[in-house]
C-alpha positions in Angstrom: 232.2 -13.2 127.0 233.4 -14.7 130.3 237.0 -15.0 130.9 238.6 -17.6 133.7 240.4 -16.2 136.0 243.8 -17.8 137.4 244.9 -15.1 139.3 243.0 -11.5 140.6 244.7 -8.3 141.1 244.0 -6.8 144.5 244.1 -3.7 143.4 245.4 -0.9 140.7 248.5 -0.9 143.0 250.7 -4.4 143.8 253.6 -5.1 146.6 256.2 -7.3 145.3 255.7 -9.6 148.0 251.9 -9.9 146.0 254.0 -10.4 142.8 256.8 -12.1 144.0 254.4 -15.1 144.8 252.7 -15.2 141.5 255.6 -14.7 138.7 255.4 -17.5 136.2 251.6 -17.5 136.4 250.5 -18.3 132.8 247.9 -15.4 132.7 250.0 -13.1 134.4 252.2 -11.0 132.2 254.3 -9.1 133.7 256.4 -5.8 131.5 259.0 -3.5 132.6 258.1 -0.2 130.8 261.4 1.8 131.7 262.2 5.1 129.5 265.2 7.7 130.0 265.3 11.3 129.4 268.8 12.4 128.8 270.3 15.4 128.0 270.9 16.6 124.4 273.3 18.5 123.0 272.2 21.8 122.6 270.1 21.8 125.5 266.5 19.8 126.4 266.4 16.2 126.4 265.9 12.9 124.2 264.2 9.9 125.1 266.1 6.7 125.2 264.6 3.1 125.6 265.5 1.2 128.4 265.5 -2.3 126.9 269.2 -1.9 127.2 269.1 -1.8 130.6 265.9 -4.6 131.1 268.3 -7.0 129.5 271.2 -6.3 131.8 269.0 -7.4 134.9 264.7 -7.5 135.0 261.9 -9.1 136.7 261.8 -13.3 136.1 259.4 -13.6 132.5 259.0 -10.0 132.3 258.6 -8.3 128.4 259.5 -5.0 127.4 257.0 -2.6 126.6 258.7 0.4 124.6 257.4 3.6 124.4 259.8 4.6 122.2 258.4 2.4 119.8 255.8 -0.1 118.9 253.7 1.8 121.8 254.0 5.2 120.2 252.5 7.1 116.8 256.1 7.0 115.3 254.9 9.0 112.1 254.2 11.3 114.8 256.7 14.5 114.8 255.7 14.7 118.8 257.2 12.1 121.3 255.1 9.5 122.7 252.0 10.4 120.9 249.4 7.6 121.2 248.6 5.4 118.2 245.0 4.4 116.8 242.9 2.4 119.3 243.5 -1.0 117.2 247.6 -0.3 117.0 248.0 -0.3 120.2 245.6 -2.9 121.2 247.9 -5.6 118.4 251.3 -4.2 120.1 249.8 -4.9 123.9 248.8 -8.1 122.2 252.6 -9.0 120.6 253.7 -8.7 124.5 251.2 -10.8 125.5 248.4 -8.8 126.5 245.6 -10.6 126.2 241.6 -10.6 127.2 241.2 -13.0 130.2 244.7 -11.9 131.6 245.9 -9.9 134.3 248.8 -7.1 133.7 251.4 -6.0 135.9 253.8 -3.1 134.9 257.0 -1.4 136.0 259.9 0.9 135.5 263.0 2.1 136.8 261.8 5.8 137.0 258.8 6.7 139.4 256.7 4.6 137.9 255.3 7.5 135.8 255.8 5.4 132.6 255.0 2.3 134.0 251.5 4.9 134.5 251.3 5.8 130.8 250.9 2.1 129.9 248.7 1.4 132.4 246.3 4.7 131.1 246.6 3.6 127.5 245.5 0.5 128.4 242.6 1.9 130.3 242.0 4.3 127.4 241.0 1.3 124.9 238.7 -0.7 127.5 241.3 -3.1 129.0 241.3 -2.5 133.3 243.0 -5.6 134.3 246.4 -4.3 134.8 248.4 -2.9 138.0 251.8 -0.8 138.8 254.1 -2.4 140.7 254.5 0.2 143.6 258.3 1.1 144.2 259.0 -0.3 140.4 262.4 -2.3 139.7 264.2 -0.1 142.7 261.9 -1.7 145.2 262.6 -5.2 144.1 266.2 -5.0 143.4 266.3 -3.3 147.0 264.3 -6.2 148.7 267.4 -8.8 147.1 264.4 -10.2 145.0 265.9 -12.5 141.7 266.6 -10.7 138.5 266.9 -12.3 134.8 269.1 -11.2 132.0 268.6 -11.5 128.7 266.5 -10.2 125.4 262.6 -10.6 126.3 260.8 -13.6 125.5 258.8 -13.9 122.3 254.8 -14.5 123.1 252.3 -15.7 121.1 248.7 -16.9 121.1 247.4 -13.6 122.9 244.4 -10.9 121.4 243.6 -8.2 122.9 240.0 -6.2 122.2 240.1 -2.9 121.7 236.8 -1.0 123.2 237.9 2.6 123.4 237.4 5.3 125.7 237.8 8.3 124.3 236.9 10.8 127.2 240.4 9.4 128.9 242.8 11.6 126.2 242.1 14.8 126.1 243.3 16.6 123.0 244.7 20.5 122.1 240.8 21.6 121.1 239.3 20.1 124.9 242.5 22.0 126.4 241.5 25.2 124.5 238.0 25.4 125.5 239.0 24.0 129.2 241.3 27.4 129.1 238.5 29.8 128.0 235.1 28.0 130.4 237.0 27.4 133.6 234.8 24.6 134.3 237.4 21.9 134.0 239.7 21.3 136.8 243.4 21.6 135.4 246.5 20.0 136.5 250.1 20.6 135.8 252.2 17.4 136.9 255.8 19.2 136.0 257.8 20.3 138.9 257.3 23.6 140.6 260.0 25.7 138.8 258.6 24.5 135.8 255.3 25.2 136.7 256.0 28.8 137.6 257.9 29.2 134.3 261.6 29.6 135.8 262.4 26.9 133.5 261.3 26.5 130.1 259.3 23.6 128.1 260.2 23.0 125.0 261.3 26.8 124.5 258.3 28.3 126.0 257.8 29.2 129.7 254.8 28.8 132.0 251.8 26.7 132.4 248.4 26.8 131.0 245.7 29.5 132.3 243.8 28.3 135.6 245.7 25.1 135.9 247.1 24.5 139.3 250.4 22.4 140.0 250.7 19.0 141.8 254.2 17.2 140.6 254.4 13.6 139.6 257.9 13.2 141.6 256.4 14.6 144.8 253.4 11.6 144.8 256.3 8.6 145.2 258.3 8.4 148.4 262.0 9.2 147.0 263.6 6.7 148.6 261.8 3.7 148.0 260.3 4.9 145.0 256.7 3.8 146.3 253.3 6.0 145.7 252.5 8.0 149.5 249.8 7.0 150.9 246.5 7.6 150.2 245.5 9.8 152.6 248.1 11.8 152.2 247.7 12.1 147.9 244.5 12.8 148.5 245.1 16.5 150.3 247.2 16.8 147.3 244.4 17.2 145.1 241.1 19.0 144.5 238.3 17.5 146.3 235.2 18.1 143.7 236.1 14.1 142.1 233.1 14.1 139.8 234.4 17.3 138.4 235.7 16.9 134.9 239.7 16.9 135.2 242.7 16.6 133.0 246.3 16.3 133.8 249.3 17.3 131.4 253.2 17.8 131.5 255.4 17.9 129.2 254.8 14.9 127.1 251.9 12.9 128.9 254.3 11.4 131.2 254.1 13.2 134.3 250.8 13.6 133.8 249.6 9.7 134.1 251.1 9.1 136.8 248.9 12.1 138.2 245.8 10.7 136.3 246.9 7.3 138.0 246.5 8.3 141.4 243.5 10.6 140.7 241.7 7.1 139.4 242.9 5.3 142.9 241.3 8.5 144.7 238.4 8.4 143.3 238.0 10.7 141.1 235.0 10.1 138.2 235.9 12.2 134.9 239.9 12.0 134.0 241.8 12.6 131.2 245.7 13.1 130.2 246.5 15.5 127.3 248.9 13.0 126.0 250.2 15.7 123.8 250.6 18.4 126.4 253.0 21.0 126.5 255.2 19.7 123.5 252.0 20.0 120.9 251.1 23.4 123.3 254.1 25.3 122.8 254.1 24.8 119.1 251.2 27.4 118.7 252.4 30.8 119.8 248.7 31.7 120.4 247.6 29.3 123.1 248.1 30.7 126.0 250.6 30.6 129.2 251.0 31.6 132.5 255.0 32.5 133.9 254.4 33.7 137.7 255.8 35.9 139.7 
């Protein structure tokens, strides 16, 4: 089926002046995807929703999509584990995700969960959505108008889902991606983590033959906007039909990496959603501490 049309994204990446001129566009929708990890008592973190914060001040029509909720597996024991296909597809839908429309997301945080959406959404057949690059820090800094409020309620939308399973990798693909070698590995946590001189969810390290390109060092810190391309792309491994998967700590980090490996280029991706938290809980699989 043929959809209309009113407005085309330019690309996987929008400016706010792109947006800026299009808010209120009926076949636009427009969601502000913010999460916070704080820390808990006792040490590690826990994941707060930011619709607190989206109703003290967001982008003009924007919904919240929560992660922390209708977005994730909440029978799940893990955080943020991805639902069935079809669940997510009718919560996309509720925010007004729709087929024939156009999808631009955002958060207050690097944009990596802003990325998770956005790979989701990929993952059951839907490509019609875009980050905004430099998130709500980016608008807010440009003096661009903010509304306040609860977000709106949406109707009338459907969303089909047509799922691609190669684009989550689970614990048995990391497993046999450990023992051939064959797939290309990639650790999105931060250095120290990386190298195991701070632990993830009680175990140190990272997982055999993966190598280590942070999510926080692919956004410019200031403006909170991706690098440029040329420069993310020495970031990475060059072979882009290779078969490569990204994890972190809870998917997070990771599709952000998975995010710009798409823009790059790169054929055959895949986020262990799960990552380390689902990892860690099996003292047999494997990790690397350096040094």
């Amino acid at each position: 089926m043929f959809y209309a049309r009113a407005v085309a994204l330019p690309d996987s990446l929008v400016s706010t002046d792109w947006l800026a001129t299009r808010l209120g566009d009926p076949e636009l929708v427009v969601l502000d995807c913010t999460v916070w990890l704080k820390p808990a008592d006792g040490g590690g973190y826990v994941a707060v929703s930011g619709r607190t914060d989206y109703e003290a001040g967001h982008l003009p029509g924007a919904g919240f999509a929560d992660l922390t909720g209708p977005l994730c597996d909440r029978n799940s024991p893990l955080r943020f584990m991805v639902p069935r296909p079809g669940q997510f597809a009718a919560a996309m839908a509720e925010l007004g995700v729709g087929d024939g429309r156009q999808v631009v997301l955002y958060d207050q945080n690097r944009s990596m969960w802003a990325a998770r959406v956005w790979w989701m959404l990929r993952w059951i057949g839907f490509d019609d959505a875009a980050l905004l690059d430099g998130g709500l820090k980016a608008w807010k800094k440009e003096g661009r108008p903010l509304a306040e409020g609860p977000a709106p309620v949406v109707t009338g939308a459907s969303l089909t889902a047509r799922p691609r399973p190669r684009l989550i990798a689970d614990r048995d693909e990391m497993l046999a991606a450990v023992a051939d070698g064959a797939t290309c590995i990639i650790d999105a946590l931060g250095e120290a983590q990386y190298r195991g001189e701070v632990d993830t969810y009680g175990r140190p390290g990272h997982l055999p033959g993966a190598s280590n390109t942070p999510a926080i060092d692919l956004v410019d810190r200031d403006t909170g906007r991706y690098l440029p391309l040329e420069v993310l792309r020495s970031r990475f491994p060059e072979d882009r039909a290779r078969r490569t998967i990204t994890y972190c700590g809870g998917g997070i980090a990771a599709s952000s990496d998975a995010f710009v490996l798409s823009r790059l280029g790169f054929e055959d991706v895949a986020v262990y959603t799960a990552s380390l938290q689902e990892w860690v809980t099996d003292p047999a699989n494997p990790l690397v501490v350096e040094g």
